[in-house]
N, C-alpha and C positions, 0 to 999 in steps of 0.2 A: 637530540643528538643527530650530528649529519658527518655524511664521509665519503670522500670522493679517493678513487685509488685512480692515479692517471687517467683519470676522465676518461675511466673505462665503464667503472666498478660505483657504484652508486647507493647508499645505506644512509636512512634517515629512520629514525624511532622518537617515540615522547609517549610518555605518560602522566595520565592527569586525575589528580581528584577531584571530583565538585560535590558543593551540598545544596541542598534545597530546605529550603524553611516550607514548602510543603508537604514534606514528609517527616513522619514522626522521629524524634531526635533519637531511637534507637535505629534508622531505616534510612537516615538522610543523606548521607555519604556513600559515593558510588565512585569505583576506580576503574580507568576507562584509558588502555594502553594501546598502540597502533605501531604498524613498522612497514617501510616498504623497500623496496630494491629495483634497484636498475642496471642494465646490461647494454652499453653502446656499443651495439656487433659492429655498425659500420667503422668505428675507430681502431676494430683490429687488423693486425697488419693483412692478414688471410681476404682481406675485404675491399685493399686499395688498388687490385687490378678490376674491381666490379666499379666502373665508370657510372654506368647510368642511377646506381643507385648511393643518392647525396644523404641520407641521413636512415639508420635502421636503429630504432632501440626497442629492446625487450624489457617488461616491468612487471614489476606484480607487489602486493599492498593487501594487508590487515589489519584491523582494528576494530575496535569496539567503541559506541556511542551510548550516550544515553539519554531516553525524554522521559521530561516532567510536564509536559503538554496538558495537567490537569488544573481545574480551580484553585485559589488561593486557601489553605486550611481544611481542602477535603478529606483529610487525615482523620478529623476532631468532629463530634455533633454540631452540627451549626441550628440557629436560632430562627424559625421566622413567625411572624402573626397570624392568626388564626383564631375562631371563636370558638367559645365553649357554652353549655347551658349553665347558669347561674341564676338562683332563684327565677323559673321560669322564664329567662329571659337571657340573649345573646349577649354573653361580655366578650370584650377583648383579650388575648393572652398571646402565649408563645408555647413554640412546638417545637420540637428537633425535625430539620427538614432532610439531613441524608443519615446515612448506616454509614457511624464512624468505624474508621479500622489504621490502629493505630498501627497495622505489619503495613502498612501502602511504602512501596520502595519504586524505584528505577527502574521504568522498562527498556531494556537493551537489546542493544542491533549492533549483529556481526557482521561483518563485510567482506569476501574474500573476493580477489580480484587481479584477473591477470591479463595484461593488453600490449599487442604490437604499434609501435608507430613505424610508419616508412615514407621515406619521401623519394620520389623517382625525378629525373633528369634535371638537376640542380633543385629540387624540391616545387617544382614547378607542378606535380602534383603528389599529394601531399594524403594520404592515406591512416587512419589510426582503427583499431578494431579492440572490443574491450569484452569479455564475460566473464560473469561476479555469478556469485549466491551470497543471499542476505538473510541473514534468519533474527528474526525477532523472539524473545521470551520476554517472560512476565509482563505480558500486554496489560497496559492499566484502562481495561473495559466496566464499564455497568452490563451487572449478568443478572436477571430474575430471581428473586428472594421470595418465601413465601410469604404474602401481604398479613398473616399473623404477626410478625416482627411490626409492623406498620410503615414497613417501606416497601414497594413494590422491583427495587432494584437495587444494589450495592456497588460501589465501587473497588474493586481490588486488582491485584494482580495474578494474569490468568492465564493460560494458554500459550501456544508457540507458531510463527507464521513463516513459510518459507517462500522467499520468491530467486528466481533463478534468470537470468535474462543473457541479451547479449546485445550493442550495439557498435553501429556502424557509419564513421563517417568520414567522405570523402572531397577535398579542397583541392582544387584547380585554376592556375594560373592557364587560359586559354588563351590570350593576346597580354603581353609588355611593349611597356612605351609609350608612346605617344596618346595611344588609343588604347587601353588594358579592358580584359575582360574577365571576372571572375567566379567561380560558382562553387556552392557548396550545399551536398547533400548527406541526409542524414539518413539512417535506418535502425529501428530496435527493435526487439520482441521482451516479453517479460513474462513469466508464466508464475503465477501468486497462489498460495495454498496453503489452508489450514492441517497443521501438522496435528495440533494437541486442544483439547477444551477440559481443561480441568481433569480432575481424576475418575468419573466418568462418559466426559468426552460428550455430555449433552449440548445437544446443538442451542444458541442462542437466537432467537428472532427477535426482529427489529421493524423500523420504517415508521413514519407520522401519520399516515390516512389509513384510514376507517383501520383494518386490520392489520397486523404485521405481515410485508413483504418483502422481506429480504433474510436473510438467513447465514449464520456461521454455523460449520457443517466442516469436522474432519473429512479432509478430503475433497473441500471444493476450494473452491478462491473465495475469499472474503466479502460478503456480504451478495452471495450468490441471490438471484432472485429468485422469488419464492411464490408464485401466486398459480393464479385460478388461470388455467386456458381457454384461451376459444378456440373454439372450434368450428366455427361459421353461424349462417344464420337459422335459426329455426322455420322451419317450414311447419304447414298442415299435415303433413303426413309423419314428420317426426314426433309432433302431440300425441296426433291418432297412436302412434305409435309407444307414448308413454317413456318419450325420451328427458331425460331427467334437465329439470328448470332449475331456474333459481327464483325461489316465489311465487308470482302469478303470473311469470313470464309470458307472452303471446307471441302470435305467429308475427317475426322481424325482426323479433328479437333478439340479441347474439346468443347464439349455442355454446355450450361450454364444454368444457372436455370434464367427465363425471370419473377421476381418474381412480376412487377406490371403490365404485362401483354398488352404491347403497342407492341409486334410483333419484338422487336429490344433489342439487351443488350447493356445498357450503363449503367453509371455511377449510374443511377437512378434505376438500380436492388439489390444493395447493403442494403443488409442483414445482421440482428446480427446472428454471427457465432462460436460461443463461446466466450472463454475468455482465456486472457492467462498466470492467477494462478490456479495452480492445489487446487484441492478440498480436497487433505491429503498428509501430507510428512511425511515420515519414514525413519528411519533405523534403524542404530544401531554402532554409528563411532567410538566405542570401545570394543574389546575383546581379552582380553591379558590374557597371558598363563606365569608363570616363573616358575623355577627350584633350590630351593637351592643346593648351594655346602657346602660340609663339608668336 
């Protein structure tokens, strides 16, 4: 639906249902409605002795989205090969390879969002500024199961993420005509955080090498890093000293940071140690220069 009052007054809504054939046919269909609005200050009359400024509109915008971002039937036990002993010897067979869960539905994302556009001395530059909050539920994560079940991880829906940002970007007409010059810069910030981990909120670790480093943790940003610090290099005198190693460490070693304090670095020193989305992006990935011929 859309609706314009004297291209003033600006109103459009829709709503949509989808379904996925990978989620269980109690779980499949997901309803997913959105609406925004718009306000052309410059086209009112209160606005037509302000010269320099050729276009101002005010807007703002809701709705709701949803991903299925996961494999095809991760719903159901799926099948794969594997041996087993049979009369003393390795036959061939089949396994269940994940933890069905036939509740797997829709993970949704809300979006609230309100932003100015303005454009200054015939729109020759050209100004837009936007901040949102998104918030995620029912993330469809693999979370740790105890490997009695005989899977070491499950697929379900879990937890809630919220990220809050704001960007910035600016278009410039600096030369017309003949010779034009053009530039455009941008600027954001986005600040990401884990609201909710299940119903007691245990944090999940992750990452592919040797140990898990990275970590979901109420109250950090998603996939916070998680690891072992250094702390410089070991010397002679930190030995003599009986400063805590990892193994048969020797003097040149890198020193670690021993952060819970039992005299030894293991796995069990691991520390949040940042994160690994930047806190502002910028540029500016257009500035073009032309030449007319005559």
């Amino acid at each position: 639906m859309q609706y314009n009052f004297n291209n003033l007054y600006l109103l459009s809504a829709s709503i949509r249902r989808d379904g996925s054939s990978r989620f269980g046919p109690d779980t499949k269909w997901g309803v997913f409605p959105s609406v925004s609005a718009g306000w052309r200050i410059s086209e009112e009359n209160f606005m037509k002795e302000i010269g320099f400024i050729s276009s101002m509109k005010l807007r703002g915008s809701w709705g709701i989205s949803g991903n299925n971002g996961i494999g095809d039937f991760s719903h159901v036990s799926l099948l794969g090969f594997d041996n087993y002993s049979f009369g003393g010897a390795a036959s061939p067979g089949q396994v269940p390879t994940n933890f069905a869960n036939s509740g797997l539905s829709w993970e949704e994302s809300e979006t609230l969002n309100f932003g100015l556009d303005l454009g200054l001395l015939d729109n020759r530059i050209y100004a837009s500024f936007d901040v949102y909050t998104k918030r995620n539920t029912d993330l469809l994560l693999n979370i740790p199961v105890p490997t009695a079940i005989g899977f070491t991880t499950a697929l379900t829906n879990i937890g809630e993420v919220l990220n809050k940002g704001w960007e910035v970007e600016l278009n410039t007409r600096n030369l017309t005509g003949k010779f034009t010059w053009t530039t455009n810069i941008n600027f954001s910030h986005n600040a990401n955080e884990v609201v909710q981990l299940g119903p007691e909120n245990t944090p999940i670790l992750g990452g592919d090498w040797d140990i898990p480093h990275n970590i979901l943790k109420v109250g950090e940003p998603m996939y916070s890093i998680y690891v072992v610090q250094m702390a410089g290099i070991l010397s002679k005198a930190d030995i003599d000293g009986g400063a805590a190693r990892y193994g048969n460490q020797q003097e040149g070693d890198p020193k670690y940071l021993d952060a819970n304090g039992d005299g030894v670095i293991t796995a069990d020193d691991r520390i949040l140690s940042g994160h690994p989305n930047p806190d502002f992006i910028w540029g500016s990935p257009t500035a073009s220069r032309s030449r007319g011929l005559t």
